[in-house]
MISE-852991 format. One record per residue (C-alpha): x, y, z. Coordinates in pm, whole numbers. Example, Ala and Ser with C-alpha at 12.3 -4.5 7.8 and 13.67 -1.06 7.14 Angstrom:
REM MISE-852991
xx	yy	zz
1230	-450	780
1367	-106	714
//
This chain:
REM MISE-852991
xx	yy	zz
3716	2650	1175
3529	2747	897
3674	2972	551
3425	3071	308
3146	2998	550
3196	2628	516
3388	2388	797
3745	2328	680
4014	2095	868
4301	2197	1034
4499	1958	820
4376	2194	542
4396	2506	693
4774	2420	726
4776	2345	367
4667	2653	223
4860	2833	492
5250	2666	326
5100	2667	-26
4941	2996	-90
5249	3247	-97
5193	3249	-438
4822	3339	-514
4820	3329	-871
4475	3150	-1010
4629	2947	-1255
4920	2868	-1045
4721	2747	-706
4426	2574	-903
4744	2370	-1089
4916	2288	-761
4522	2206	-610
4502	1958	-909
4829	1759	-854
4727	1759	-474
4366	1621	-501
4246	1573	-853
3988	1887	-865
3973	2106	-1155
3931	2493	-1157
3943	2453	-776
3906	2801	-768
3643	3003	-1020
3876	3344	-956
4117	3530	-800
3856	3700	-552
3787	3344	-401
4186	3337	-336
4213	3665	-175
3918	3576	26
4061	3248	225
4403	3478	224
4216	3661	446
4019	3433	618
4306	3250	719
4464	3549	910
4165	3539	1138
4168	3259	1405
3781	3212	1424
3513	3232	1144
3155	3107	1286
2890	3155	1024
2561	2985	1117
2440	2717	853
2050	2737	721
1824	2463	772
1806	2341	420
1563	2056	505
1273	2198	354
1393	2152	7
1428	1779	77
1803	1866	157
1881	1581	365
2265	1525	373
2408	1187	369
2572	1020	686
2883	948	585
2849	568	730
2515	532	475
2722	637	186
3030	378	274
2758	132	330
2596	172	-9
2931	191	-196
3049	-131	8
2770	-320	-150
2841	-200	-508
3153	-347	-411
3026	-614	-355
2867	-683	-688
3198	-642	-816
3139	-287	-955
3458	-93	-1029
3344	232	-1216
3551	433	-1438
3348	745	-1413
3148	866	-1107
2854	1111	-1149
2695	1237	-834
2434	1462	-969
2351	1649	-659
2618	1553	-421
2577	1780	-116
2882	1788	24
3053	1492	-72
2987	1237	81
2911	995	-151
3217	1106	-415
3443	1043	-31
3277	695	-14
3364	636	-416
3677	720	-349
3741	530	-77
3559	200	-226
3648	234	-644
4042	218	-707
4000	291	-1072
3813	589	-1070
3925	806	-1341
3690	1109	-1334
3434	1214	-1115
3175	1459	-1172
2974	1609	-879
2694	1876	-967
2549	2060	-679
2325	2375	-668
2426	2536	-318
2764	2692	-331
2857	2627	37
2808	2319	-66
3031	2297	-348
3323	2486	-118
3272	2164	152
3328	1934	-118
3606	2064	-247
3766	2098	76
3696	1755	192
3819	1596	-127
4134	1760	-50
4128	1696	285
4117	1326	199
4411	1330	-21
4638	1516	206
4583	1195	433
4646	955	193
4890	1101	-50
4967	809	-177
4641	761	-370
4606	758	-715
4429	1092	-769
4116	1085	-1041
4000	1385	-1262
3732	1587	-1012
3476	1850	-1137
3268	1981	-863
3067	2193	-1060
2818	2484	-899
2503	2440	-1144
2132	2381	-1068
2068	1996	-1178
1825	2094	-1435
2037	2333	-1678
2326	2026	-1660
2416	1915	-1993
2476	1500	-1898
2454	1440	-2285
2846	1588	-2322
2919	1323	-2070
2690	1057	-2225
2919	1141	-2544
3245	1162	-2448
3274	860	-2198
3039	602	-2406
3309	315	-2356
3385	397	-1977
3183	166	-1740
2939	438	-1576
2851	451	-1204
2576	752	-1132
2504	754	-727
2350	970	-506
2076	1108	-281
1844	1334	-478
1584	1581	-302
1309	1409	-146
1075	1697	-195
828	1765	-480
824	2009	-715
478	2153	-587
699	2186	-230
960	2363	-388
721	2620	-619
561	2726	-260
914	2794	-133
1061	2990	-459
1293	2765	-496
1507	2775	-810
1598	2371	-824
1305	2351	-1032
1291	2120	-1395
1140	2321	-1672
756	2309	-1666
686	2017	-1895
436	1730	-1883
732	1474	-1839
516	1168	-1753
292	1274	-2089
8	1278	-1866
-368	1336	-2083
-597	1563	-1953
-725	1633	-1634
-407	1395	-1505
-177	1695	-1654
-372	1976	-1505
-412	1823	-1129
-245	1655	-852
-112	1390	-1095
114	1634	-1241
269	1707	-858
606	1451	-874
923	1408	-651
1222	1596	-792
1384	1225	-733
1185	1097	-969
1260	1356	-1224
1566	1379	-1210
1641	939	-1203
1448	1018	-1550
1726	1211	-1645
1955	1011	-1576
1793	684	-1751
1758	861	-2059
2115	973	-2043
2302	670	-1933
2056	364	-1956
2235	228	-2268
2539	296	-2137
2768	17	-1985
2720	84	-1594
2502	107	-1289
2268	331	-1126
2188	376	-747
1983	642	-579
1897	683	-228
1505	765	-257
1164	755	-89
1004	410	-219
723	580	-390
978	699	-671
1116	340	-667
775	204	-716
719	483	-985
1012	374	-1191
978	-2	-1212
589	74	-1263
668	306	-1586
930	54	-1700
640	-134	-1885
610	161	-2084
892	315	-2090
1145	14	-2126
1483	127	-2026
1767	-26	-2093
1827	-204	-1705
1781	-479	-1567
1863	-637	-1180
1601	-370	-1034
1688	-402	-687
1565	-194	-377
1721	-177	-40
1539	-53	232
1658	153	534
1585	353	844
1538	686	715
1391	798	1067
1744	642	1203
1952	794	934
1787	1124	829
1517	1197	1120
1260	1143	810
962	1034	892
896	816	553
966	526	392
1278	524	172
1553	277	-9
1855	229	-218
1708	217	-561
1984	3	-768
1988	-128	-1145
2250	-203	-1436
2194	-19	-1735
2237	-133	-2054
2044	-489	-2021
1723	-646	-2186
1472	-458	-1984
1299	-595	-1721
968	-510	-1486
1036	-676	-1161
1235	-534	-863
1385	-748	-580
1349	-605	-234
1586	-661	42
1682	-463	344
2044	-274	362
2157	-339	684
2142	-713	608
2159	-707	202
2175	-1077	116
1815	-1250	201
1559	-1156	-39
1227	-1004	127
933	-972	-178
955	-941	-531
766	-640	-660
648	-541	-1060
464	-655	-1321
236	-989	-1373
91	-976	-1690
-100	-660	-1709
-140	-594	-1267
152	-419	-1110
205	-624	-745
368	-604	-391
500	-949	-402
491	-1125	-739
546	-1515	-562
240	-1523	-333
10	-1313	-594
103	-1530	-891
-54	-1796	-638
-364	-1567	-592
-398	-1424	-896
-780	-1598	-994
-912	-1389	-691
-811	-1059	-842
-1127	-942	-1035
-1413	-709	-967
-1571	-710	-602
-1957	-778	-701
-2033	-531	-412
-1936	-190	-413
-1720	-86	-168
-1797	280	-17
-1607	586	143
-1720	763	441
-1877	1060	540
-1648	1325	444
-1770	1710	585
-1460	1884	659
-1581	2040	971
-1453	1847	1254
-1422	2100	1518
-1809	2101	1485
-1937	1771	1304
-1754	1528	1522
-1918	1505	1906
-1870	1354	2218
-2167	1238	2460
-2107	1397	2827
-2437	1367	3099
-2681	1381	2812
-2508	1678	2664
-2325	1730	2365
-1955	1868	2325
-1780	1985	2010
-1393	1994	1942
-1412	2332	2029
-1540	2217	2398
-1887	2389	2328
-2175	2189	2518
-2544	2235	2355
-2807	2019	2314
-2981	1912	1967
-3268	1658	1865
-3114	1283	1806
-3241	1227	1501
-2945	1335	1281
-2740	1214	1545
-2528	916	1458
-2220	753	1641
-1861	734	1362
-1570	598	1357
-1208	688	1244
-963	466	1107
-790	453	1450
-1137	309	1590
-1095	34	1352
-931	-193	1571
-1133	-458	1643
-1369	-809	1443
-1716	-648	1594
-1843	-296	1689
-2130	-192	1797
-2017	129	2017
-1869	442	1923
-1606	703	2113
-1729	1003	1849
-2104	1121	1708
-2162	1270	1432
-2456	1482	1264
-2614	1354	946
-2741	1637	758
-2786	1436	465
-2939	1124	315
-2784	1169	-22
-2570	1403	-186
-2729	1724	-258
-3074	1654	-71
-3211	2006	5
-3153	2062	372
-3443	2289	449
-3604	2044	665
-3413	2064	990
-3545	2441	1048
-3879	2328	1006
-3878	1969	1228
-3517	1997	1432
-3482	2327	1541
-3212	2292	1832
-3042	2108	1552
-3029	2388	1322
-2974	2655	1549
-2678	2496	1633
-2568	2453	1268
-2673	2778	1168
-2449	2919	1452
-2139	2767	1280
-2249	2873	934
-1921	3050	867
-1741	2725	927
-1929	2555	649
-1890	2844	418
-1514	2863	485
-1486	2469	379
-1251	2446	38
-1326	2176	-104
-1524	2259	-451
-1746	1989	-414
-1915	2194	-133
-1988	2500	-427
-2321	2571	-494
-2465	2300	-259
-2743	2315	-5
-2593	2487	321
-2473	2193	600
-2390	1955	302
-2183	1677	317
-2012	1444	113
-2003	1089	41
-2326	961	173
-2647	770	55
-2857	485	90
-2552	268	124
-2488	495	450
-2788	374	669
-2707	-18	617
-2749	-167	960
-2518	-410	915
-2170	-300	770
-1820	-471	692
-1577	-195	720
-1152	-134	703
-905	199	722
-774	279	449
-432	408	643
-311	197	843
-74	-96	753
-380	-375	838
-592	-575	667
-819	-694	922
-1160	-625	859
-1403	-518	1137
-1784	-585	1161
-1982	-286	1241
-2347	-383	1428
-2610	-89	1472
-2619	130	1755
-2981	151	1929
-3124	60	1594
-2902	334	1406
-2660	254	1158
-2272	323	1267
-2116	568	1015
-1774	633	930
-1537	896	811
-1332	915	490
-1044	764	582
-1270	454	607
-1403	205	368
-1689	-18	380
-1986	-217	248
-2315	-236	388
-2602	-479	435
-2977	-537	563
-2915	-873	650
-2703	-951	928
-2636	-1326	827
-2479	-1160	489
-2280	-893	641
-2085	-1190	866
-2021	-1420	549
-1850	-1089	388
-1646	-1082	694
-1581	-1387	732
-1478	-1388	332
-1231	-1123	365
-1083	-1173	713
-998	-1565	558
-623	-1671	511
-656	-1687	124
-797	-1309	97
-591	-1137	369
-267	-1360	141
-406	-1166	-115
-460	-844	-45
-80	-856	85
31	-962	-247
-117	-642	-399
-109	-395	-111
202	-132	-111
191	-111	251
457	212	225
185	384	34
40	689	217
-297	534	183
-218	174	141
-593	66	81
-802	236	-117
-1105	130	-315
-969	34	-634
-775	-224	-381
-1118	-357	-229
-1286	-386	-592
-1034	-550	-683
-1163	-848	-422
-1347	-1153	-616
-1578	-1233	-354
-1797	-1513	-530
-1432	-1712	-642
-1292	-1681	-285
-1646	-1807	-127
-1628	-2118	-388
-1305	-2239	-270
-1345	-2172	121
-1680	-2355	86
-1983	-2342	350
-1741	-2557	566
-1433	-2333	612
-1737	-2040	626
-1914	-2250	939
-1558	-2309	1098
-1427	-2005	1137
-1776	-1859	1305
-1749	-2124	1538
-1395	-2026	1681
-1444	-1683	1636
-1829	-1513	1610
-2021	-1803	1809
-2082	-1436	2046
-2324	-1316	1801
-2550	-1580	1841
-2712	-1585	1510
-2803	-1892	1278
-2606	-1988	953
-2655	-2251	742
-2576	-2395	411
-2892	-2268	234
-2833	-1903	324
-2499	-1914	217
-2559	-2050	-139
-2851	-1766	-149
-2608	-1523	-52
-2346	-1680	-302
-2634	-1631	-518
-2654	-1227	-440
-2275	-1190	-549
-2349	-1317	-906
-2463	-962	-1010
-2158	-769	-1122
-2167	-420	-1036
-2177	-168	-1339
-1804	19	-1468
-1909	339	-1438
-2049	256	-1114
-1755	138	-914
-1516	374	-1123
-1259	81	-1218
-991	197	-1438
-894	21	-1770
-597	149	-1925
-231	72	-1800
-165	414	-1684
-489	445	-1469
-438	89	-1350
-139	309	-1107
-374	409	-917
-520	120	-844
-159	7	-704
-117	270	-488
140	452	-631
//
């Protein structure tokens, strides 16, 4: 059944129904407290009269609203007795419980289920179904096991943001603090489109400078803002913190814990299912730490379901924030500046009419359109998904290549292509209609990310999405250099002989250990090309030597046919010498910028 449009036990109903003949406020919320432990269980005597009513009436349906767009994902009861079962575990026994956005209940059940000392609880939540379930199930609980000792309980109906957790801070400084729950996994860009009003006051609370403030660096996860709340609260406090969260806030936190030193220490992350538990397609953990330690910047990874053998060690070494600390404090001579710069793809954002397929001589767009056009812009691309193999030399897509370099005037093609530019001319709306600013006041067909670098023959290339680090070797196409898109990354070459020492180099044991070491595979774009520059290509050639070079060809590129030998490899060794120029390869200096680098 449900009363005040939330579901309510018949072990409750029954309750209510032998305890309300007296509806006085003060009266029922005192004989509410006794039962379960919940303060002001009531707010008034409307709410009374209402489940008087209610309770006449045999059947109440009232539909429930999808709150899963506001990163409303309630807790399965079995991931909440999990999490508190491993608190256990570390022989936590809180005094106080704070669940700052607790849904409806869940976790404070668990707590009370797993912590036999609790002595208050406090559970904020902004929805005030919500807050009615909670209450409701906490009582539900104590009616079946009377016998517990019953805690102080403040379910309080507040958004998150206007919640004063100083008073608390204050009055329970000697209490041993336990703060657990599953925040909104939703950013605060998300929630602005959707009017919602569980928004933090606009502030800059990273301190972003500059453009970081005014862009997508200011977007954040609610999660994250509101774990900074609670750090800043409670982080000197004796106690312990665990959130369930999306790993990018985890890696946030222990990233910003070089700055921002907070008082905790055993940074530990558990990972789980979240598609299993919450139909969520992302990846996501138990964030846990103990406040009130000699800060630390290193986080221990494990998985939930089977919490004791350590996986990775993430954090800080020296001044480079890592995936897994052992096998990178191993590597960490090859992490310098890639003496070749590594390049994006084309990027037009006009697929329905830039990306072609080949059918009896013909061409067809994504719009299933068949015309025919000169070859000379004509190129074949590939996609991150094509990316699947060591050598390519064939292509599933085309392309058109309007461009040579950004900005180059396009005029031309009228004059020498003109099937080719009555076809683009055709779709001139769909250019115009592009978004992006970089296509303002630019010549019309323009696209982005191309230039000399694009028309390499030879080309080492890698997707920058999926959760690989194998490296593929891209060979021309009747003479024509294979392109790629922007989810790609590569580096190009006019020797053929250099292009397969490059692969060779990065497809070795000792740069794919690497790579792992600083890759955050859980990233949405785990390689990007701050990752790739990051590649010392002359120190990793030294150590695998002409030898290691000559033996992996042999078992694996013999196909190609070509000939390598010692003195072309030290004259390539020579060619890697030349460090490209900062501004050049756009490396980033300062700790904060050095983030993006890690993927975070």
């Amino acid at each position: 059944m449900k009363v005040l449009e939330v579901n309510i036990t018949t072990k409750v109903i029954d309750f209510f129904k032998q305890n309300l003949k007296n509806n006085d406020l003060i009266i029922v919320n005192q004989l509410l407290k006794n039962f379960c432990g919940i303060l002001e269980f009531f707010d008034n005597q409307n709410e009374i009269n209402e489940l008087i009513q209610v309770l006449k009436i045999e059947q109440n349906i009232v539909s429930e609203p999808d709150r899963a767009e506001y990163g409303d994902f309630q807790t399965p009861k079995n991931l909440t007795d999990l999490t508190c079962k491993l608190l256990k575990n570390k022989v936590i026994n809180p005094q106080i419980v704070i669940e700052p956005t607790c849904g409806k209940g869940s976790f404070i059940l668990s707590a009370l289920e797993h912590f036999p000392v609790i002595e208050k609880i406090f559970g904020i939540e902004i929805y005030p179904k919500y807050v009615w379930e909670t209450k409701f199930s906490i009582l539900n609980h104590f009616l079946t096991n009377s016998q517990k000792e019953k805690p102080e309980i403040q379910i309080i109906n507040i958004n998150i943001f206007d919640f004063e957790f100083q008073e608390i801070s204050k009055q329970h400084k000697e209490k041993e603090i336990l703060v657990i729950g599953n925040p909104p996994w939703v950013t605060n860009s998300t929630l602005s489109v959707l009017n919602s009003d569980n928004l933090p006051k606009k502030s800059n609370f990273k301190n972003l400078k500059g453009l970081d403030a005014m862009t997508g660096k200011g977007n954040f996860d609610i999660a994250e803002y509101i774990a900074l709340m609670i750090l800043n609260n409670f982080s000197k406090h004796n106690g312990h913190f665990a959130f369930l969260q999306k790993n990018s806030v985890t890696k946030n936190i222990v990233f910003d814990q070089l700055k921002n030193k907070y008082s905790i220490a055993n940074i530990e992350k558990y990972n789980f299912d979240a598609k299993k538990e919450f139909n969520v397609a992302t990846d996501a953990s138990l964030f846990y730490c103990q406040f009130n330690q000699k800060y630390t910047t290193t986080c221990n990874e494990y998985n939930l379901y089977e919490p004791t053998q350590l996986k990775y060690q993430l954090g800080w070494f020296k001044n480079k924030f890592v995936a897994n600390l052992t096998t990178y404090s191993e590597l960490h001579e090859f992490d310098g500046i890639c003496p070749i710069v590594w390049r994006q793809g084309i990027k037009h954002d006009c697929s329905k009419i830039m990306e072609l397929e080949k059918v009896n001589g013909h061409y067809i767009n994504q719009n299933n359109e068949q015309f025919e056009i000169e070859n000379d812009l004509v190129y074949c691309i590939l996609k991150s998904s094509d990316l699947k193999t060591g050598i390519i030399s064939q292509s599933r897509k085309y392309t058109i290549v309007t461009q040579t370099k950004i900005g180059e005037n396009t005029d031309y093609i009228e004059k020498k292509l003109p099937k080719t530019y009555q076809y683009l001319n055709s779709k001139i709306e769909n250019f115009n209609n592009r978004k992006s600013s970089i296509y303002i006041n630019k010549p019309n067909f323009s696209i982005f990310g191309v230039g000399d670098y694009s028309f390499k023959k030879y080309k080492v290339a890698i997707s920058g999405f999926y959760k690989s680090t194998n490296f593929s070797l891209l060979l021309p196409n009747n003479e024509k250099a294979i392109q790629l898109d922007d989810t790609c990354y590569f580096i190009g070459f006019d020797k053929l002989a250099y292009a397969v020492y490059t692969y060779i180099i990065l497809n070795h044991k000792i740069t794919q250990d690497f790579l792992n070491s600083i890759i955050f595979f859980d990233s949405k774009r785990p390689i990007t090309k701050d990752i790739l520059m990051r590649i010392d290509l002359l120190k990793i050639a030294d150590k695998i030597q002409f030898t290691g070079v000559s033996e992996f060809y042999n078992n694996e590129l013999k196909q190609l046919d070509i000939s390598i030998n010692e003195q072309d490899w030290i004259e390539f060794k020579k060619s890697l010498n030349n460090k490209p120029k900062t501004n050049e390869i756009n490396l980033f200096s300062t700790i904060y910028e050095n983030k993006n680098a890690c993927n975070i």
